[in-house]
C-alpha positions in Angstrom: 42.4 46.3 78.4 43.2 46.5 74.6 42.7 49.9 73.2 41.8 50.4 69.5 44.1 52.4 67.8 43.1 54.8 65.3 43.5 53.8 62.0 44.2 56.7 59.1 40.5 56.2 57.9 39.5 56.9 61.6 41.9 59.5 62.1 41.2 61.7 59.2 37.7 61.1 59.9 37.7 62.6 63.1 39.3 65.8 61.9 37.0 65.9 59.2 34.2 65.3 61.4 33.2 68.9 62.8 33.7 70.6 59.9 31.4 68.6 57.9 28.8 68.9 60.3 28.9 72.4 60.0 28.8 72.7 56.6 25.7 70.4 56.6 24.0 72.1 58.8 23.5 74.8 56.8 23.4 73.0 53.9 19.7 72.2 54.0 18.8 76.1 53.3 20.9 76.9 49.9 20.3 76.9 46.1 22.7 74.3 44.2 25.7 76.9 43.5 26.2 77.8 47.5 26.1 73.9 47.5 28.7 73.5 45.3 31.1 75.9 46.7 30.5 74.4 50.4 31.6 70.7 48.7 34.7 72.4 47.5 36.1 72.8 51.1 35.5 68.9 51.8 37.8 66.2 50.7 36.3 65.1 47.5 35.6 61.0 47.5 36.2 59.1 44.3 32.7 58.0 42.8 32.6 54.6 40.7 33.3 55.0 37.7 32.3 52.5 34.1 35.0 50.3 33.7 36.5 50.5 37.2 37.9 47.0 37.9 36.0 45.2 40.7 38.9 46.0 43.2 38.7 49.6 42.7 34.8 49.7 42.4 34.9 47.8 46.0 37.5 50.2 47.4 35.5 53.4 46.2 32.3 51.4 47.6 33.8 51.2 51.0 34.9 54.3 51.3 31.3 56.2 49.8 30.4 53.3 52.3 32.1 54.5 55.4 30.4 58.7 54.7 27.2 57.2 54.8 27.3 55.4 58.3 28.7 58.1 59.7 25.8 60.2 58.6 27.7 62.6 56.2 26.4 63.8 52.7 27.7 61.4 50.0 26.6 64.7 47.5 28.9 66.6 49.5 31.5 64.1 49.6 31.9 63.6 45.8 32.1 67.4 45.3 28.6 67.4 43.8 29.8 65.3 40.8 26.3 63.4 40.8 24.4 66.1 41.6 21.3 66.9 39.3 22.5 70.0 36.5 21.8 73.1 37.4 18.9 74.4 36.5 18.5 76.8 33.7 16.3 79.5 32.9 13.7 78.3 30.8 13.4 81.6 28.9 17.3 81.4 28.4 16.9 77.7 27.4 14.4 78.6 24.6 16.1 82.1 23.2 19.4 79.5 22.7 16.8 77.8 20.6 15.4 80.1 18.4 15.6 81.2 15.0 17.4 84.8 14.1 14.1 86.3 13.0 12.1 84.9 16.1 15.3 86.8 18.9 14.4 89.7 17.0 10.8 89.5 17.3 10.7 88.1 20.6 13.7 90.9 22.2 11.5 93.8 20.1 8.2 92.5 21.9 10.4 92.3 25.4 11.8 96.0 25.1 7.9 97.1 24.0 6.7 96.2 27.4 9.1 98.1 29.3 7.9 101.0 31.4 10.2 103.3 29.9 8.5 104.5 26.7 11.6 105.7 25.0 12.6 102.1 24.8 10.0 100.5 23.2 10.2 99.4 19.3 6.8 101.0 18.6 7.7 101.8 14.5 8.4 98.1 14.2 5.6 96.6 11.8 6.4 93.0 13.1 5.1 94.4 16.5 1.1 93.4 17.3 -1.3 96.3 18.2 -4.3 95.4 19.0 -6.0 92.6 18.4 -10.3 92.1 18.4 -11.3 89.4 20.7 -14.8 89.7 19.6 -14.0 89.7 16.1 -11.0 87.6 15.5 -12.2 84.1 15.8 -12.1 80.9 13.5 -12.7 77.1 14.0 -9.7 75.0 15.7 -8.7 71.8 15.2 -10.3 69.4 17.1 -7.7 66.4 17.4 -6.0 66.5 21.0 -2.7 67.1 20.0 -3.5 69.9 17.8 -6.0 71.7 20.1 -3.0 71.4 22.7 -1.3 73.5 20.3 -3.7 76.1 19.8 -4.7 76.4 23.2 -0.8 77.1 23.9 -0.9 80.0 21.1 -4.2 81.6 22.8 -1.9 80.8 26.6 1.0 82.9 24.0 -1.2 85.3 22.8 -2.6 86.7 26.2 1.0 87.5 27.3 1.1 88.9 23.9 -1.7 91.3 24.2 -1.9 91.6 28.0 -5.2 90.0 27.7 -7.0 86.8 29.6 -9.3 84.4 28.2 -8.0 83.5 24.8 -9.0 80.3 23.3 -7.8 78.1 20.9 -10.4 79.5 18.0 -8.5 82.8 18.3 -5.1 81.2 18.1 -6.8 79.7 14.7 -7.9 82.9 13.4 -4.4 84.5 13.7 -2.8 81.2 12.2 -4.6 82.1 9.0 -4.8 85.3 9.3 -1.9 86.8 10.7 1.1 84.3 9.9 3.8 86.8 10.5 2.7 87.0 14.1 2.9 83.0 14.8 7.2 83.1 15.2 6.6 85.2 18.2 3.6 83.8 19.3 5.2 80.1 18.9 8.5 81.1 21.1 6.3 82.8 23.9 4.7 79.1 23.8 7.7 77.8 24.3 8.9 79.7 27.3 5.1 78.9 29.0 5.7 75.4 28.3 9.2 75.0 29.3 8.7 76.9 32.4 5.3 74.5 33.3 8.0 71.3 33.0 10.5 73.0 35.4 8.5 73.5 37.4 6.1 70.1 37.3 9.0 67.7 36.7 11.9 69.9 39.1 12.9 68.9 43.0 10.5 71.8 44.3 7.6 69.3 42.5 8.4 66.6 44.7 9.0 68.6 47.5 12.5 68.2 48.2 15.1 71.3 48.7 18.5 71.3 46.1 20.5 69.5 48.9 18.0 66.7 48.7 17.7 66.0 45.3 21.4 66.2 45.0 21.6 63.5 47.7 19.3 61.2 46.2 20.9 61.6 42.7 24.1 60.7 44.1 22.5 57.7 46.1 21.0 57.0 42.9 24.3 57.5 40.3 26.5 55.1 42.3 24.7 52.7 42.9 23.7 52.5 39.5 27.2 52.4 38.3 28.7 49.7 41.0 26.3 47.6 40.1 27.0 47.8 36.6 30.4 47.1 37.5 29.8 44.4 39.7 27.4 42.3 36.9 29.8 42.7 34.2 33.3 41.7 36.0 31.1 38.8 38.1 30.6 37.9 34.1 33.8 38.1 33.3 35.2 35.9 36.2 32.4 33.3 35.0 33.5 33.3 31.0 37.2 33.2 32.4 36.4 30.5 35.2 34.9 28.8 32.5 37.9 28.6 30.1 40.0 27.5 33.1 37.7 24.5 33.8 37.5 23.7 30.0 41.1 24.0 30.0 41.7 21.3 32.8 39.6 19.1 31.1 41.5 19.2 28.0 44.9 18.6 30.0 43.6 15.8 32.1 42.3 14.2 28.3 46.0 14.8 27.5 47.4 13.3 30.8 45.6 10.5 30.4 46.0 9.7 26.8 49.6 9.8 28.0 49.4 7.5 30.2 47.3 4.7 28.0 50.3 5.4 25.6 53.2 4.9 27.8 51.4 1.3 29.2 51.0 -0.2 26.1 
């Protein structure tokens, strides 16, 4: 009876085989940076890149090919290459963002809330007090997009003053009447609105843990890419099958001209 013989592909992939499954059994329960270091230890498979040829985006397709039948991580696989970015911290995000008066205001405001008394910037004028909720009130806008805005200052301006329940008519009154406030007030916005997208738009939102949003990114990523691949070198076989036919039809109109010249 004929007995297959393993082939390098085989061979490797048995070795390979145990380990991988160990790694990905654990893999399911850790953030994106254990992830990565766990990929490290795996031999990393070339992804498909633009401009690949369509020999080399076929080889790389059969071996990203060969991972996935044998039920392997094809995040894992490519090192993480495709894997979503890590994610940042949205307060770090919008302090890269800001202006140098609005770090200052907004770290000042930071150290004031800080248990430790000693700490806290309590001389610095650019620092709110206290602010009358009864008092302090003026009309807001009323188009959508600018009552989203205020209503983010009031969201802004509870954190501010450790308060709940501001509206967007006091976010109005301290545009107007408290303009050196709004820098801090505007950043504080920020963070609350970055954080709400994180966390709206982020794999948690869609219930899936890091290793499973990296997997479908991958999935995602190179397929995208192959198939760009394939369309434009299927293209360019077409345009160049095309100037071989032309061609031939030229040289078969110069054959026989020949030949009408030659028997006359």
């Amino acid at each position: 009876m004929a007995v297959d013989l393993p082939t390098p592909w085989t061979k490797r992939n048995r070795e390979e085989q145990p380990h991988r499954d160990r790694l990905e059994e654990g893999a399911a329960g850790l953030d994106s940076i254990d992830l990565l270091a766990l990929s490290q230890d795996l031999r990393i498979i070339p992804i498909p890149e633009d401009g690949d040829d369509l020999e080399t985006t076929a080889q790389k397709m059969e071996d990203l090919a060969k991972v996935a039948q044998g039920g392997n991580s094809l995040a894992l696989s490519t090192g993480l290459k495709l894997a979503p970015p890590q994610p940042q911290n949205p307060e770090e995000i919008v302090m890269a963002e800001m202006t140098p008066q609005e770090r200052t205001m907004y770290n000042a405001w930071k150290r004031s809330r800080e248990p430790d008394r000693s700490s806290r910037d309590l001389l610095d004028p650019q620092l709110p007090r206290t602010f009358d909720w009864d008092a302090n009130v003026a009309p807001a806008p009323t188009g959508a997009r600018s009552h989203k805005k205020f209503a983010e200052r009031a969201a802004a301006m509870d954190l501010v003053w450790g308060h709940e329940g501001a509206t967007p008519e006091h976010a109005a009154w301290l545009t107007f009447h408290r303009p050196n406030l709004l820098p801090l007030v505007n950043v504080i916005a920020k963070v609350i609105r970055r954080t709400k997208h994180m966390k709206d738009h982020g794999p948690q939102s869609r219930g899936l843990s890091d290793m499973e949003a990296a997997e479908l990114e991958t999935i995602r990523q190179i397929v995208t890419v192959a198939e760009r691949n394939r369309c434009r070198e299927l293209e360019r076989i077409r345009t160049m099958t095309r100037t071989i036919a032309e061609s031939v039809t030229v040289i078969k109109s110069h054959k026989q001209y020949l030949k009408t010249e030659t028997s006359e």
